[in-house]
C-alpha positions as CSV (number, residue, x, y, z in Angstrom):
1,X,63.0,-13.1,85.2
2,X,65.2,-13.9,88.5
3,X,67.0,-12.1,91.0
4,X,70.5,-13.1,90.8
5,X,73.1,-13.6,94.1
6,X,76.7,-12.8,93.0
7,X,79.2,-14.1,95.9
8,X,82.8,-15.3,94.6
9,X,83.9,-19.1,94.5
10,X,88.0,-18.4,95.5
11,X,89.4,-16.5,98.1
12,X,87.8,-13.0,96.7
13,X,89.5,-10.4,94.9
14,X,87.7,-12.3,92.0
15,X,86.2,-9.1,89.9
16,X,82.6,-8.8,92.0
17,X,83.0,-5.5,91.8
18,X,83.3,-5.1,87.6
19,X,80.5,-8.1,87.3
20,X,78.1,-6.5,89.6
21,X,78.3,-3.1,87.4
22,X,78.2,-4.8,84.6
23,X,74.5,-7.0,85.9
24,X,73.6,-4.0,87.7
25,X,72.9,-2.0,84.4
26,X,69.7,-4.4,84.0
27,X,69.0,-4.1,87.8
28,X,66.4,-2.6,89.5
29,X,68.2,-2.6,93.7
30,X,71.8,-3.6,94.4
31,X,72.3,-5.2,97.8
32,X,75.1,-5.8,100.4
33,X,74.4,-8.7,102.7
34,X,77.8,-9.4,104.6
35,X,81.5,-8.1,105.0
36,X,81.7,-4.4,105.7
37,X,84.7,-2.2,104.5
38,X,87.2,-5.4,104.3
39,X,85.4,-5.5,101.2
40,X,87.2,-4.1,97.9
41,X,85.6,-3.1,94.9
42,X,87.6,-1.4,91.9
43,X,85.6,-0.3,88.8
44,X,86.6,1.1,85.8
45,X,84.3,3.0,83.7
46,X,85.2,5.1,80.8
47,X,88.9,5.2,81.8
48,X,87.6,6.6,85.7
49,X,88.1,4.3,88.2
50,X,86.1,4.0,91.6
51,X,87.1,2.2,94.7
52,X,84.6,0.8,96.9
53,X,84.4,-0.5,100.2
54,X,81.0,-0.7,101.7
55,X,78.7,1.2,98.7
56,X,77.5,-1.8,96.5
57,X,78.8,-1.5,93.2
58,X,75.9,-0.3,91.4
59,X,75.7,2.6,93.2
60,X,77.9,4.5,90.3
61,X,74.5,3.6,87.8
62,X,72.1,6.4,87.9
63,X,68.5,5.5,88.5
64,X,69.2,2.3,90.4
65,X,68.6,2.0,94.2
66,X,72.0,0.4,96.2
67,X,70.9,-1.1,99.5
68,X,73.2,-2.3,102.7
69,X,71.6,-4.8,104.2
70,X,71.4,-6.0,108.0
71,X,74.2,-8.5,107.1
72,X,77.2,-6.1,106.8
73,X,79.1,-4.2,109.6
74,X,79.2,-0.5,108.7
75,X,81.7,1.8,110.0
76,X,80.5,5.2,110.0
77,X,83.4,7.1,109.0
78,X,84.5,5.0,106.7
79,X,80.7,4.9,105.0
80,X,80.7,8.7,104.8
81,X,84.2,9.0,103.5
82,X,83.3,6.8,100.7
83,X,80.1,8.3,100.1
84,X,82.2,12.3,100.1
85,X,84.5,10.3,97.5
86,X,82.3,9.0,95.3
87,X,80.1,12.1,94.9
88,X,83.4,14.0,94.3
89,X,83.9,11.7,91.3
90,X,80.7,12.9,89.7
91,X,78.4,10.2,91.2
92,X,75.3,11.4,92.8
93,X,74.3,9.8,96.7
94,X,71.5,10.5,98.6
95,X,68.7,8.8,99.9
96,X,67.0,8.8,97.0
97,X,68.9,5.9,96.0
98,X,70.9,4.5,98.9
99,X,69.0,3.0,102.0
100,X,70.9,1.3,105.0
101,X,69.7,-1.3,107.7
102,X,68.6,0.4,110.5
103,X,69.7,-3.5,112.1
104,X,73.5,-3.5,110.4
105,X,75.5,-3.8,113.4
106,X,78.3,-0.3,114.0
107,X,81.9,-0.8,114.3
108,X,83.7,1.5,116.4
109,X,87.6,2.8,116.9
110,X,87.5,0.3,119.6
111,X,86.8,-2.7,117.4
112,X,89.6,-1.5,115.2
113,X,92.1,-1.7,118.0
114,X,91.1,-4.9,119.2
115,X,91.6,-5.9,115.6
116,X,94.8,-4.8,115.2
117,X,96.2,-5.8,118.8
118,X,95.2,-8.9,118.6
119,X,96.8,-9.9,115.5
120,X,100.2,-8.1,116.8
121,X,100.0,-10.7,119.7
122,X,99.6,-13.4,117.2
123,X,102.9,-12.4,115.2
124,X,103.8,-15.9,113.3
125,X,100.2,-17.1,113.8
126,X,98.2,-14.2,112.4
127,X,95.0,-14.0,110.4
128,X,95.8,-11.6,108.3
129,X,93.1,-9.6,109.0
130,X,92.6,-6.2,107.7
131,X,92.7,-4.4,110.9
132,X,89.5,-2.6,110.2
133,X,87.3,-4.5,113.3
134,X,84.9,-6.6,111.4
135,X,85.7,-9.5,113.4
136,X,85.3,-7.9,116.4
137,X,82.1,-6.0,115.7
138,X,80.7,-9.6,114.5
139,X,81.6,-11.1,117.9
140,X,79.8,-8.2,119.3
141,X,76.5,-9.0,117.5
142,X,76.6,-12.3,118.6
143,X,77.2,-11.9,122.7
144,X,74.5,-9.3,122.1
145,X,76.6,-6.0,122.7
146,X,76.7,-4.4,119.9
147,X,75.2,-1.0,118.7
148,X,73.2,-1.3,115.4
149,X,72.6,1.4,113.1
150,X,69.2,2.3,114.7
151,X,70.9,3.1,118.0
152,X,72.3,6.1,117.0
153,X,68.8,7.8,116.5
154,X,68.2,8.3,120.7
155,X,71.6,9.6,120.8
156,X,71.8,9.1,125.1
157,X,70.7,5.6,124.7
158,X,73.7,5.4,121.9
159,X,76.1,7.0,124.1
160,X,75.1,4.5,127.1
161,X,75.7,1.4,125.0
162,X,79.1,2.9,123.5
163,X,79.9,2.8,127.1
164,X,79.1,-0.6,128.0
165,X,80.7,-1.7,125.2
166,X,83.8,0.3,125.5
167,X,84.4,-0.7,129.1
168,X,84.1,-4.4,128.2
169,X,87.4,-3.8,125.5
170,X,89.5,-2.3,127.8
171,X,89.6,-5.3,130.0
172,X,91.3,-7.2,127.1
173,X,93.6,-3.8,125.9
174,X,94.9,-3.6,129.2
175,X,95.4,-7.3,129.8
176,X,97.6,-6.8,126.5
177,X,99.6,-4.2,127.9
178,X,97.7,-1.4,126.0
179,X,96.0,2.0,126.8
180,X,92.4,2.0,127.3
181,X,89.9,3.5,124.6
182,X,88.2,7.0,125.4
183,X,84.5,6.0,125.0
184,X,84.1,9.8,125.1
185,X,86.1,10.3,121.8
186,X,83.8,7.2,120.0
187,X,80.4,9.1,120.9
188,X,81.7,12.6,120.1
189,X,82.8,10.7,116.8
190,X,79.4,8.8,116.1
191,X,77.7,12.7,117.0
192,X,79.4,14.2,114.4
193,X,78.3,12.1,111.5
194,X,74.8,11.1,113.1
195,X,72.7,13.9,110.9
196,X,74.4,12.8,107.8
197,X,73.5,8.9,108.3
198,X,70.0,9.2,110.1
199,X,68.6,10.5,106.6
200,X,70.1,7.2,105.0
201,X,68.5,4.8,107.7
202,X,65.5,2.2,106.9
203,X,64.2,-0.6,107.0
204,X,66.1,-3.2,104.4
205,X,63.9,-6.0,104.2
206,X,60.5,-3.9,103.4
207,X,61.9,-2.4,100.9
208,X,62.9,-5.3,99.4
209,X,59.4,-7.2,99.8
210,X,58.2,-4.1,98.1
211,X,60.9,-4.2,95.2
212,X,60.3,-7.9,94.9
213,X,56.5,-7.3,94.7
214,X,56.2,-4.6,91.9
215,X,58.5,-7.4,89.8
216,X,62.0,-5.4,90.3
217,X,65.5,-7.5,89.3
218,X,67.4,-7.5,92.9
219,X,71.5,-8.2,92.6
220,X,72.4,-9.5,96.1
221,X,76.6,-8.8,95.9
222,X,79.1,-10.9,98.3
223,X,82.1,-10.2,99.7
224,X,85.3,-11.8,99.7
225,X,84.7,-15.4,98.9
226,X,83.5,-19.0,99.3
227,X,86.6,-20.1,100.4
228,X,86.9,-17.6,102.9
229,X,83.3,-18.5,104.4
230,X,83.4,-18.9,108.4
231,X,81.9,-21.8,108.5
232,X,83.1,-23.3,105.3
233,X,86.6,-21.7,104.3
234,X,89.6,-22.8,105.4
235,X,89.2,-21.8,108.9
236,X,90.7,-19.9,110.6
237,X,92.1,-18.1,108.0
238,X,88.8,-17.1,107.1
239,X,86.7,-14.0,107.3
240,X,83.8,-13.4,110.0
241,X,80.6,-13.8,107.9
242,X,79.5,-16.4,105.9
243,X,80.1,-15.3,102.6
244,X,78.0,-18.4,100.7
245,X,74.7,-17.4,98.5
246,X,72.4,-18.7,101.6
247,X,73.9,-15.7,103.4
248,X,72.2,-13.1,100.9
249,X,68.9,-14.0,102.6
250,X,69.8,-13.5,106.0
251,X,71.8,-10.7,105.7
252,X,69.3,-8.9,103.7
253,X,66.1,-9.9,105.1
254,X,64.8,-11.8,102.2
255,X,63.3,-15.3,101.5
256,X,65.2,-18.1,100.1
257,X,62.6,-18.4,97.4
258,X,62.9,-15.2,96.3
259,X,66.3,-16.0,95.3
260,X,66.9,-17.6,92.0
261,X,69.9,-17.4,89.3
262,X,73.7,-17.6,92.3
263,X,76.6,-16.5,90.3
264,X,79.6,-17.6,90.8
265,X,82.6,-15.0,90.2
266,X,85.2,-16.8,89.3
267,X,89.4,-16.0,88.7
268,X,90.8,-18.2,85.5
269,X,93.7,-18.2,88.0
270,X,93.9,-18.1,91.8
271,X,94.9,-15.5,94.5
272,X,94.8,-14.8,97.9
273,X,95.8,-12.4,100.6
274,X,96.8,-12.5,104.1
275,X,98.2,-16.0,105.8
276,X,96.2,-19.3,104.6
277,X,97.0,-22.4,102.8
278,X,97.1,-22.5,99.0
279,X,97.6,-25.7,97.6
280,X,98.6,-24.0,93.7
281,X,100.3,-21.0,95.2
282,X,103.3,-20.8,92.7
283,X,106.1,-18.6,94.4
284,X,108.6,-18.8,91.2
285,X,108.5,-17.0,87.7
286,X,105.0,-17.9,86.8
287,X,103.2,-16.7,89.9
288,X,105.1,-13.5,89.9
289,X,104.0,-12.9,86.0
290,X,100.5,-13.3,87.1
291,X,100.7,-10.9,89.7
292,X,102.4,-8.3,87.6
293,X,99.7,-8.6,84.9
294,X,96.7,-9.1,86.6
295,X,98.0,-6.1,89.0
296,X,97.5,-8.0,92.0
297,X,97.2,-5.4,94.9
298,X,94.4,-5.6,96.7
299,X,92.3,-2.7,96.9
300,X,91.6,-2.4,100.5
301,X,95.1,-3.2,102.5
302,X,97.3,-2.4,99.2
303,X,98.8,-6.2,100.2
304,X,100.8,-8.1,97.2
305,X,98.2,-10.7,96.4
306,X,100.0,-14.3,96.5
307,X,99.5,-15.7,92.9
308,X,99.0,-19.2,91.6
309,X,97.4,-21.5,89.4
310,X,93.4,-22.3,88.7
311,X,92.5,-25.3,91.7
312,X,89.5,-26.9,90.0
313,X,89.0,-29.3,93.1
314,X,88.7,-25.7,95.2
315,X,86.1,-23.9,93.2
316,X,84.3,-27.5,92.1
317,X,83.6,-27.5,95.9
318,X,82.7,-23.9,96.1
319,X,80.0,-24.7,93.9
320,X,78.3,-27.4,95.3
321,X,78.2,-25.4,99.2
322,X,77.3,-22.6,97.6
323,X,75.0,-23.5,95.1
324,X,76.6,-21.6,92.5
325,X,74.4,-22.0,88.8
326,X,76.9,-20.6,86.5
327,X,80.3,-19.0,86.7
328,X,81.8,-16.0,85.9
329,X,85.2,-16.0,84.5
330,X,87.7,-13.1,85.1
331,X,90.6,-12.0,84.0
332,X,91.4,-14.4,81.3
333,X,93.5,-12.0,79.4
334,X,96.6,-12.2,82.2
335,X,96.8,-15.6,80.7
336,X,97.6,-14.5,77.2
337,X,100.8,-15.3,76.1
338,X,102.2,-18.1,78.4
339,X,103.4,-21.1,77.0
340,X,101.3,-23.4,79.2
341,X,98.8,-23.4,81.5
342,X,97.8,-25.8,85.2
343,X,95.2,-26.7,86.7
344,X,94.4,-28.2,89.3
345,X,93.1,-31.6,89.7
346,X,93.3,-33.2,92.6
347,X,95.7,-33.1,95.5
348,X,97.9,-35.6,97.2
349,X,98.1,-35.9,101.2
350,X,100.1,-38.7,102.6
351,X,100.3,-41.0,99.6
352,X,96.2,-41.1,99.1
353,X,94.6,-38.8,96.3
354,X,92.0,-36.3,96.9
355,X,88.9,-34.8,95.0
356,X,87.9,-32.4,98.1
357,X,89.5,-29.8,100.0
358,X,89.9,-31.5,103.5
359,X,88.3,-29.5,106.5
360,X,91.6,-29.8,109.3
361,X,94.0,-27.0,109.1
362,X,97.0,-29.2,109.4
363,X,95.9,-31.3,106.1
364,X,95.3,-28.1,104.4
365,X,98.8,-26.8,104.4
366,X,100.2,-30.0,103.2
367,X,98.4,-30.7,100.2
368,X,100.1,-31.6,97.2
369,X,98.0,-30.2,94.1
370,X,97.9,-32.6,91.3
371,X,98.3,-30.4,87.9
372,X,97.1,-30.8,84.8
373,X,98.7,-29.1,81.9
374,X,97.7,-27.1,78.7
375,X,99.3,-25.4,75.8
376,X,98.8,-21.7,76.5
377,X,97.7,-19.5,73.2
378,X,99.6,-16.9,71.0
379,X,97.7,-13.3,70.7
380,X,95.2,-12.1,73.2
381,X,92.2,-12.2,74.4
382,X,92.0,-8.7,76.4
383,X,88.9,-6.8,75.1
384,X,86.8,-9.7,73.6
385,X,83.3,-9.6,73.5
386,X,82.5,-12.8,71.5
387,X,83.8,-16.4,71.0
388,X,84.9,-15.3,68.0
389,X,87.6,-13.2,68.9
390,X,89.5,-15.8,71.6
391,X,91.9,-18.1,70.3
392,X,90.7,-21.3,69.8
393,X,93.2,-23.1,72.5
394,X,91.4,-20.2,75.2
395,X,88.6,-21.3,74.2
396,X,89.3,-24.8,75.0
397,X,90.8,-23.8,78.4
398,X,87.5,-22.5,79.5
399,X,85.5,-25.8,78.5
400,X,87.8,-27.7,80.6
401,X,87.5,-25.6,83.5
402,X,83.4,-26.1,83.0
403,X,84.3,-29.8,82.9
404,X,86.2,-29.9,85.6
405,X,84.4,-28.0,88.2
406,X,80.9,-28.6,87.2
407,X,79.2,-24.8,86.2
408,X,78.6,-23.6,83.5
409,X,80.6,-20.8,82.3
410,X,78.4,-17.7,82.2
411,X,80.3,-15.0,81.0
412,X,83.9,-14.0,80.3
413,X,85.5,-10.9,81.6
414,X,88.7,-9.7,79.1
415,X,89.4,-6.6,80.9
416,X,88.5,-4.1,84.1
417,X,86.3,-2.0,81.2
418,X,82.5,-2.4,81.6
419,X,81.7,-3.8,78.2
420,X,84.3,-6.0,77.7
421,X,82.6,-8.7,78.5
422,X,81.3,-11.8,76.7
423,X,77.5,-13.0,77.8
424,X,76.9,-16.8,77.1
425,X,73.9,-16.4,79.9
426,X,71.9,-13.6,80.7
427,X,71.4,-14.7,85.2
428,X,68.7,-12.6,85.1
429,X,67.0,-15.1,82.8
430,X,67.3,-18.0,85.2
């Protein structure tokens, strides 16, 4: 028995969300450790479907205890929206079985407007953030500013740091030409929700000791992806965390040797929102069929995903930062049906042949990807849950994706429903 990391090996919007339900069932505690509500989750169970954000994904499985760790930025009114729409779903939430970091750092309207100013100064240039202040609220925690969770217990104490920390925006709104932030409207804002989030409020990482020390499963679940890792993504079209398995014990307060079995989730295609280079982006016919089927909105911004094909070289890399022991693939049923398939390779850059993504910006966005192509299969594969019922030329597709990057193909996801999945490797085995 292990506990298992799940952190995706693309540019997110892999299927975390359905893979963590579907591990979480033989989980004892769920865990955040980075993003905040950038994050997006959709789950379908039984025909309902939920939308997360912040609330790990096996919050929706009774009996199980869903903790967000010290790693995440938390917004409060976005945390107890989600929480009002979940329990109006049927789901029960209380802190029975939800705990959050009394150290996760707050984000605030302020954060948000930075956000959203800053990338209208960029135009062209642009992130493509989502506009929700994580990456200000991170820059926060690292100059030292920010307010964490556990300031909003001493409420004047609170309301002295939103402040500070208010004051210090404005300078940059009003070099940009914009009005001021009312720090008075943020702390009457924080007030209002403060005796609905105290009660949720702990300390992460004892909890998790204890967990780990009466012999409890733990699923750590990542957001967004490998690719988009600050420090290892393709910067700076990236995210503001690191999203790689290392991060799950700092931003939950655990030790690395606690952590065993680090799943990779893994697309049998590849997507990617907001600005970025994409070496297998495929802007004709083909990308625009895989978008239609696989429904490629993301769930957060609504944004058209841009589509294209599997990059081997991309996720083989992913793998070897991140550590990844086995991969789960997603969403191999939008595949059914075409007449053939690439992946992949390697990439060309100014006449020399590559077998790593390059780290400079500028080399990125001229890669060349080097395909190689397959015969696609007749029939489908949507709703298998053995080897037996994939086509045999599907079945081949996934053994050279395994060859090709290196991992070990896990388990195969043929459609958003909890069950239809097929298990090759139980993580939780090791």
């Amino acid at each position: 028995m292990t506990n298992v990391v799940v952190i995706g090996s693309q540019w997110g919007d892999e299927g975390k969300g359905k893979i963590v339900d579907w591990l979480s069932e033989r989980a004892d505690v769920i865990v955040r450790f980075q993003g905040g509500h950038n994050a997006g989750h959709t789950l379908v169970i039984d025909g309902v479907e939920f939308k997360l954000s912040l609330l790990p994904s096996g919050i929706v499985r009774p009996g199980k205890m869903s903790v967000i760790g010290n790693g995440v930025v938390i917004d409060p009114t976005a945390l107890i929206r989600e929480i009002d729409q979940i329990t109006s779903q049927g789901v029960e939430v209380s802190p029975k079985n939800l705990l959050v970091s009394l150290s996760a750092v707050m984000i605030l309207p302020v954060h948000q407007r930075v956000d959203q100013v800053r990338e209208a100064i960029a135009a062209k240039g642009k992130i493509g953030t989502t506009g929700r202040g994580i990456g200000p609220a991170y820059e926060d925690k690292v100059a030292r500013r920010a307010l964490r969770m556990a300031d909003i217990i001493d409420a004047d104490a609170m309301a002295e740091k939103i402040q500070h920390l208010v004051a210090h925006h404005n300078i940059f709104l009003k070099g940009a030409g914009e009005p001021s932030m009312d720090a008075d409207e943020m702390i009457a804002g924080v007030m209002a929700l403060r005796d609905r989030i105290i009660p949720y409020l702990g300390e992460a990482w004892a909890i998790l000791d204890e967990s780990r020390r009466q012999g409890q499963r733990i699923l750590y679940e990542g957001a967004q992806g490998v690719m988009l890792d600050i420090d290892h993504g393709t910067y700076p079209y990236v995210t503001s965390s690191n999203t790689v398995a290392g991060q799950a014990s700092t931003g939950a307060g655990v030790g690395m040797t606690t952590i065993g079995y680090v799943l990779g989730i893994t697309k049998a295609y590849t997507t990617r929102v907001g600005s970025g280079p994409f070496p297998t982006e495929d802007e004709g016919e083909a990308g625009q069929t895989l978008g239609e089927r696989g429904h490629e909105f993301g769930t957060v911004t609504g944004r058209k995903r841009r589509c294209g094909w599997f990059d081997a070289v991309m996720v083989r890399q992913a793998g070897k930062i991140a550590g990844i022991t086995g991969m789960a693939l997603t969403k191999l049923d939008v595949l059914d049906g075409m007449d053939e398939i690439k992946i992949c390779t390697g990439y060309r850059l100014d006449g020399k042949t590559l077998d790593r993504f390059p780290v400079a910006t500028i080399d990125q966005e001229r890669l060349e990807p080097i395909y190689e192509v397959m015969p696609g299969w007749e029939g489908t594969t949507y709703g298998a849950r053995s080897w037996a019922d994939l086509p045999p030329q599907a079945i081949k597709y996934i053994k050279r994706l395994e060859e090709l990057t290196g991992i070990a193909v896990a388990s195969v996801s043929t459609s958003p429903e909890r069950n239809d999945t097929i298990l090759v490797h139980d993580p939780f085995e090791g």
